[in-house]
VODREN-577326 format. One line per 8 residues: their letters; for each residue x, y, z of N, C-alpha, C. Coordinates in Angstrom, 1 decimal. Layout:
<sites>
A = X/Y/Z/X/Y/Z/X/Y/Z ~ ... .
</sites>
This chain:
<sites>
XXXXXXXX = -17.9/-7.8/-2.7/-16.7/-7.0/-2.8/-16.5/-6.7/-4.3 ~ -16.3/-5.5/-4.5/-16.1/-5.1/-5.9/-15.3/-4.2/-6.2 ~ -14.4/-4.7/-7.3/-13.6/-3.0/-7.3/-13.0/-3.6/-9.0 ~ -12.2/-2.3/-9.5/-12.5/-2.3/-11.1/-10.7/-2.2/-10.9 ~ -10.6/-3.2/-12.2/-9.4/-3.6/-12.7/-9.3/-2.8/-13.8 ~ -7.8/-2.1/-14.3/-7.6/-1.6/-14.8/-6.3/-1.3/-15.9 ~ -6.2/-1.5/-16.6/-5.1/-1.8/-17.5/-4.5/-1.0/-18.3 ~ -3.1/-0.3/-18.1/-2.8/0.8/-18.8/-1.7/0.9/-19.5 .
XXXXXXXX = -1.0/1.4/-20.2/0.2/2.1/-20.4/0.4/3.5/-19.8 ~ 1.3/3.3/-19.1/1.7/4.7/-18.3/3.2/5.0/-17.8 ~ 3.1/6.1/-18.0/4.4/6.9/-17.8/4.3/6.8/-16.5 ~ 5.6/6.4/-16.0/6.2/6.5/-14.4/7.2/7.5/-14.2 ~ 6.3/8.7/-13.6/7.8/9.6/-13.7/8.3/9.4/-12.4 ~ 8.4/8.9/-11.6/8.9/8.7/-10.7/10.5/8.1/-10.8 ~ 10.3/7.1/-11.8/11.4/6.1/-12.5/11.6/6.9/-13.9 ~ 11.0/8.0/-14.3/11.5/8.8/-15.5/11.7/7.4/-16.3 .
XXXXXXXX = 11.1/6.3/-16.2/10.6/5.5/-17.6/9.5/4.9/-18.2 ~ 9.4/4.6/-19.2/8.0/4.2/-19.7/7.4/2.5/-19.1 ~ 6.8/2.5/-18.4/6.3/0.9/-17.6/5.9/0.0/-18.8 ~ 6.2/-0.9/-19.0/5.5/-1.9/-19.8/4.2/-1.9/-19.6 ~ 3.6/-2.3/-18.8/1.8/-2.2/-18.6/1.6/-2.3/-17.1 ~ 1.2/-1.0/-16.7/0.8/-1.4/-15.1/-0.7/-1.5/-15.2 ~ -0.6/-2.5/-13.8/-2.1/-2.7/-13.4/-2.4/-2.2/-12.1 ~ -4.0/-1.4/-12.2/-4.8/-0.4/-11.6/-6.0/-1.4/-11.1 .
XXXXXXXX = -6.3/-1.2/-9.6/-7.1/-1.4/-9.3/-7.9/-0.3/-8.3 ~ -9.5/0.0/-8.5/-9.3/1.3/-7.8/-11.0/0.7/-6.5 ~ -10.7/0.6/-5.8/-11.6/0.3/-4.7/-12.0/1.2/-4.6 ~ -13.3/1.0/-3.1/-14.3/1.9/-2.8/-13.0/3.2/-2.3 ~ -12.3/3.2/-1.4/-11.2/3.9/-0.4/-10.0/4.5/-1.4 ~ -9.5/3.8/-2.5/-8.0/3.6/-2.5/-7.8/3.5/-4.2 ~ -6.7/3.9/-4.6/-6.3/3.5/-6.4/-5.1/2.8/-6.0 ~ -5.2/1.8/-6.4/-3.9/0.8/-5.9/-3.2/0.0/-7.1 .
XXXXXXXX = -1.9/0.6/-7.5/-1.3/0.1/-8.4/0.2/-0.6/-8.2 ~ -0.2/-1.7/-9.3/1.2/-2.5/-9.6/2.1/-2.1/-10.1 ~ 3.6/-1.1/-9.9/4.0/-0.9/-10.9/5.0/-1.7/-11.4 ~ 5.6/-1.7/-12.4/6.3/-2.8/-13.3/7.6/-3.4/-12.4 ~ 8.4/-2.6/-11.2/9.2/-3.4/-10.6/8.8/-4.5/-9.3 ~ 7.6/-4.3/-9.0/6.8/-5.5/-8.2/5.9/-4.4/-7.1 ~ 6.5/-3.6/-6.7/5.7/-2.3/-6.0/4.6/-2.1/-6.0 ~ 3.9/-2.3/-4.7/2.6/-1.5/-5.1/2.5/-0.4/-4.1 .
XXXXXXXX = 1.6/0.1/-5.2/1.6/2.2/-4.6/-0.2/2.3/-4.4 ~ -0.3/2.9/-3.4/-1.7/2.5/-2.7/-1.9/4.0/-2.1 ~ -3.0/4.7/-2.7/-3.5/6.2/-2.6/-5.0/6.1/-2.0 ~ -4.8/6.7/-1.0/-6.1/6.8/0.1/-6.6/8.0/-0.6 ~ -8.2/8.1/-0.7/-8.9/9.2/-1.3/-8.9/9.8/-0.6 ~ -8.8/11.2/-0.9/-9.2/12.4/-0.2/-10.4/12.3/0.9 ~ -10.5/12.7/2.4/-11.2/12.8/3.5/-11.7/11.7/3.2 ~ -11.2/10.3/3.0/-12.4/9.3/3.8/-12.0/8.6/5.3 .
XXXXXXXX = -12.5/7.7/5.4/-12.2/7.6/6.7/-12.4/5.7/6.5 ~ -11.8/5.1/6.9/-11.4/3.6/6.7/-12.0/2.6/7.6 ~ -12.9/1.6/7.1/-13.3/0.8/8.1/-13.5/-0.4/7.8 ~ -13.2/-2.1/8.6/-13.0/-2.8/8.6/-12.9/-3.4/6.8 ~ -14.2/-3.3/6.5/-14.7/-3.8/5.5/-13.7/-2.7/4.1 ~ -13.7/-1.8/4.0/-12.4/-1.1/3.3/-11.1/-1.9/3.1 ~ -10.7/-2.4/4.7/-9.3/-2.7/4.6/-9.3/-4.1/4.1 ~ -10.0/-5.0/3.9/-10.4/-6.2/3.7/-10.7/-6.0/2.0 .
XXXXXXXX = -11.3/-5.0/1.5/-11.0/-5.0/-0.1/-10.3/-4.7/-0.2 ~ -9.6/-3.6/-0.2/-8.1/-3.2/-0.1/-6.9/-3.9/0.0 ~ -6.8/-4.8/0.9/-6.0/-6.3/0.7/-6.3/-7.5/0.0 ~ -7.5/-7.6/-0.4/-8.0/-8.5/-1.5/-7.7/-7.7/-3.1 ~ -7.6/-6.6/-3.0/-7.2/-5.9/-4.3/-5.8/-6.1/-4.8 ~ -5.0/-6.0/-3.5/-3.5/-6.2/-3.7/-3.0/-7.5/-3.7 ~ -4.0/-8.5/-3.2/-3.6/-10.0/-3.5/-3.4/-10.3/-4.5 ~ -4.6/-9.7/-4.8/-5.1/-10.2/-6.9/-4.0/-9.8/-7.5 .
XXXXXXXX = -3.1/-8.1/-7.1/-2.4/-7.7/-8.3/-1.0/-8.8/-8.1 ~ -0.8/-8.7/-6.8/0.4/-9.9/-6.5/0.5/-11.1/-7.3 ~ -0.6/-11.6/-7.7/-0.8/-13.0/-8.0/0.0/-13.3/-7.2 ~ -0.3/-13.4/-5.5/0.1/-14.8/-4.6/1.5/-14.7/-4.1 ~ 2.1/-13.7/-4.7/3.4/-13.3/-4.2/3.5/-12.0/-2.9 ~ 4.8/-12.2/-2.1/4.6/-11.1/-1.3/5.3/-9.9/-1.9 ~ 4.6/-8.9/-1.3/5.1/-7.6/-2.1/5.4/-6.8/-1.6 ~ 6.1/-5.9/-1.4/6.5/-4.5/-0.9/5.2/-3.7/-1.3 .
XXXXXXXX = 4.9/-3.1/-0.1/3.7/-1.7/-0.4/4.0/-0.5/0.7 ~ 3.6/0.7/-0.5/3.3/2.0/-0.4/1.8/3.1/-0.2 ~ 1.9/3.1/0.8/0.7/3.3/1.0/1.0/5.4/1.2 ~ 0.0/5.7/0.5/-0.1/7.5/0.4/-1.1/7.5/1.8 ~ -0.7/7.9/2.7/-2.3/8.8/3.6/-2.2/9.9/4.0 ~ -1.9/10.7/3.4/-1.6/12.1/3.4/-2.9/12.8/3.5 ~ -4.1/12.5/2.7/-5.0/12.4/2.7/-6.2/12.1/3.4 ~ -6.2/10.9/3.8/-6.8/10.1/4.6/-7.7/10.9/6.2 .
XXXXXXXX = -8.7/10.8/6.1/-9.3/11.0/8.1/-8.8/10.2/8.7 ~ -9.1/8.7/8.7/-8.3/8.1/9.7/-8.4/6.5/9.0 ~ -8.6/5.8/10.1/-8.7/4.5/10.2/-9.3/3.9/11.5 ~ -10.7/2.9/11.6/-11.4/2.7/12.5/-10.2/1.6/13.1 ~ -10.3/1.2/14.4/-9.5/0.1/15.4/-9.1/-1.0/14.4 ~ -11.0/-2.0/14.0/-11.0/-2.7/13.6/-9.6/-2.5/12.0 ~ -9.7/-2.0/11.2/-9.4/-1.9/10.4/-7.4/-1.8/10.6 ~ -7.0/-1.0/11.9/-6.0/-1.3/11.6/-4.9/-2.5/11.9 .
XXXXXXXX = -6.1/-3.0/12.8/-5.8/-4.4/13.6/-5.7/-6.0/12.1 ~ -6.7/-5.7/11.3/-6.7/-5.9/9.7/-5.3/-6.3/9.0 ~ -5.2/-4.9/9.2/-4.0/-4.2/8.4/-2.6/-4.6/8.6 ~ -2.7/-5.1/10.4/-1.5/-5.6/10.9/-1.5/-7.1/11.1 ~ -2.9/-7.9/10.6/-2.9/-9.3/10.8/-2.3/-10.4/10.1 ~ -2.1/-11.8/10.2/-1.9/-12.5/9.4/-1.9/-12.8/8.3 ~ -3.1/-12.3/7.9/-3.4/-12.3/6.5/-2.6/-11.1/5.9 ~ -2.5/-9.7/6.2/-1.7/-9.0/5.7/-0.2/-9.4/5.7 .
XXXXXXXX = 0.2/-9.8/6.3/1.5/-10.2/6.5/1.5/-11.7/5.5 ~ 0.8/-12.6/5.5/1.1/-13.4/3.7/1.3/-12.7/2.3 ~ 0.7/-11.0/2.5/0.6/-10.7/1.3/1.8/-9.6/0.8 ~ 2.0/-8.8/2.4/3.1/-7.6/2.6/4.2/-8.3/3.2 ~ 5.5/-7.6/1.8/6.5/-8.1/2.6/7.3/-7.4/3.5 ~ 6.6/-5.5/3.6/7.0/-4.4/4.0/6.4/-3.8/3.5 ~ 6.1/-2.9/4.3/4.6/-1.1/4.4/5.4/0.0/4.9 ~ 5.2/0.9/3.7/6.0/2.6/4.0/4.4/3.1/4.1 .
XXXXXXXX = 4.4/3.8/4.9/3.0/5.2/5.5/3.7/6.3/4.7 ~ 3.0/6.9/3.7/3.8/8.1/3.3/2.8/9.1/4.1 ~ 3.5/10.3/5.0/3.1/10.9/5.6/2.9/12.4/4.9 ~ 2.3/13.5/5.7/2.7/14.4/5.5/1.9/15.9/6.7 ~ 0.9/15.4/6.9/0.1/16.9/8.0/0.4/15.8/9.3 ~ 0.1/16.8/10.4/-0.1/16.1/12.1/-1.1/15.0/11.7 ~ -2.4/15.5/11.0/-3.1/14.0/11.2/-2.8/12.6/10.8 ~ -1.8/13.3/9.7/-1.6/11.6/9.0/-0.8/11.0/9.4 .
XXXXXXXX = 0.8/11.9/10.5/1.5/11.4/11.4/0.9/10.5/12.1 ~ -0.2/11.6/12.6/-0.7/10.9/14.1/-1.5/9.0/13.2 ~ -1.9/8.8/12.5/-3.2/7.9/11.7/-1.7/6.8/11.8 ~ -0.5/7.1/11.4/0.4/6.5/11.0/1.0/5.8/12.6 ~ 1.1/7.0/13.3/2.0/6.4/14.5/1.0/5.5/15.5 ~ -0.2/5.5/15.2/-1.3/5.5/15.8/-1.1/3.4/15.3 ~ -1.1/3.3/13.9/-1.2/2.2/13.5/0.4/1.4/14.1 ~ 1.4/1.8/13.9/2.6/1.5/14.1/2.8/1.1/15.4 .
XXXXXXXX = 2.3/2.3/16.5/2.5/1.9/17.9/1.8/1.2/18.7 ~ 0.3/0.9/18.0/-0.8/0.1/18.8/-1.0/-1.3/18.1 ~ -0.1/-1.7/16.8/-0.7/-2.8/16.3/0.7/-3.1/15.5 ~ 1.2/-3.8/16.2/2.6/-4.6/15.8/2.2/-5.9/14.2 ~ 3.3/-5.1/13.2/2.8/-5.9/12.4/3.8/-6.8/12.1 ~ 3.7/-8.4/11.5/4.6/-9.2/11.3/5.6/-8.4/10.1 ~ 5.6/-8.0/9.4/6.8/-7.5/8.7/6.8/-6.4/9.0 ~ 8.1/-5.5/8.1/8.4/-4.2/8.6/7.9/-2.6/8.4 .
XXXXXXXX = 7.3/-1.8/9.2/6.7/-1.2/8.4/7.6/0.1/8.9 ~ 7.2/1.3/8.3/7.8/2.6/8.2/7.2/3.7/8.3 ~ 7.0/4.4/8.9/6.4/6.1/8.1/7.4/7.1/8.0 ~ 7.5/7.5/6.2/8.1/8.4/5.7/7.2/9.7/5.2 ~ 8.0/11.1/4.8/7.4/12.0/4.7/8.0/12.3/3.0 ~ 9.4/11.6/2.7/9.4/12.0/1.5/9.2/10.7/0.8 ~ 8.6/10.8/-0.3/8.2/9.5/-1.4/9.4/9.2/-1.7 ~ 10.6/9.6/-2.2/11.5/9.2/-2.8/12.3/8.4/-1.6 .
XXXXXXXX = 12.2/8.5/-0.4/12.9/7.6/0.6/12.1/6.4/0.8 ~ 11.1/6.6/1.1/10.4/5.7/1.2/10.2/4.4/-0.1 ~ 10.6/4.5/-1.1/11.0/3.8/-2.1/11.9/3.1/-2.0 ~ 13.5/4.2/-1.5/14.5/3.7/-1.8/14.7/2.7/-0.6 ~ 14.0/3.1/0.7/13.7/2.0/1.8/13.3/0.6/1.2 ~ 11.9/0.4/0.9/11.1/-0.7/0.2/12.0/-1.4/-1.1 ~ 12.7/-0.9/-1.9/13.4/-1.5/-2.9/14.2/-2.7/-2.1 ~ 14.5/-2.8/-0.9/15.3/-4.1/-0.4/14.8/-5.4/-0.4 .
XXXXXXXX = 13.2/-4.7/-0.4/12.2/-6.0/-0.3/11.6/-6.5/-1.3 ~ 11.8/-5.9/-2.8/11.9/-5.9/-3.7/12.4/-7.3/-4.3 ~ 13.6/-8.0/-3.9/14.3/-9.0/-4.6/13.2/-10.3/-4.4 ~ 12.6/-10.2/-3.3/12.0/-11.5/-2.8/11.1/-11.8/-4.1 ~ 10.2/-10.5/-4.4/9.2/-10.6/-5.6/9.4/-11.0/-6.5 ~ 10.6/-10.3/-7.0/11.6/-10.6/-8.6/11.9/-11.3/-8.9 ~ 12.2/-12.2/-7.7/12.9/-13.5/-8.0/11.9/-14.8/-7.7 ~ 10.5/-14.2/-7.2/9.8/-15.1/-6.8/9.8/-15.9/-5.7 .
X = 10.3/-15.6/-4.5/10.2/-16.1/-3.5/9.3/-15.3/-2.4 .
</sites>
């Protein structure tokens, strides 16, 4: 398992402020960033298609950025083909649930509805998850789960 750490200064215009230093991790699938309020924002590359061993780096990427804390995550699949069984079964297991303390789907075509409602309705996951169409909601959802991080619990 390999994927490249990345360390930056960057503009968050999302938060129209300047981040102290986010950290980038960018896997075979996915660019998955820490941003400075505990968030991580997670971008599925264009047309790929997700399978067991994907979702397994992909959550070892976000562990690392956690250092061991649970986190609120954002995941983009707007993009995305899909996601094999194995992989979403993964996605909704124990081990994800030590590391998520709540999952927004950012949505946006029929397919990525369907990839979203597809994971939601067939694979119950221990914490809460969502599919949104606008980013800015889906934030303002996730920021509740926010305090656990910040405060370290």
């Amino acid at each position: 398992m390999a994927f490249l750490l990345v360390m930056s200064n960057s503009f968050d215009s999302n938060f129209s402020i300047f981040s102290s230093l986010m950290v980038d991790i960018q896997t075979k699938t996915e660019y998955i960033v820490l941003e400075d309020k505990g968030l991580i924002y997670c971008t599925v590359f264009k047309g790929l298609y997700m399978e067991l061993s994907d979702a397994k780096e992909n959550l070892e990427a976000i562990k690392t950025l956690a250092k061991g804390k649970r986190v609120p995550v954002l995941v983009d699949i707007r993009q995305s083909k899909g996601v094999s069984r194995k992989c979403r079964a993964y996605f909704a297991s124990d081990e994800a649930a030590q590391i998520q303390s709540a999952c927004a789907l950012l949505i946006e075509s029929p397919l990525s509805k369907l990839i979203g409602n597809f994971f939601i309705g067939f694979n119950k996951t221990k914490f809460p998850t969502k599919l949104f169409t606008d980013e800015a909601s889906a934030r303002d959802w996730l920021s509740r789960f926010l305090e656990s991080y910040n405060t370290g619990g």
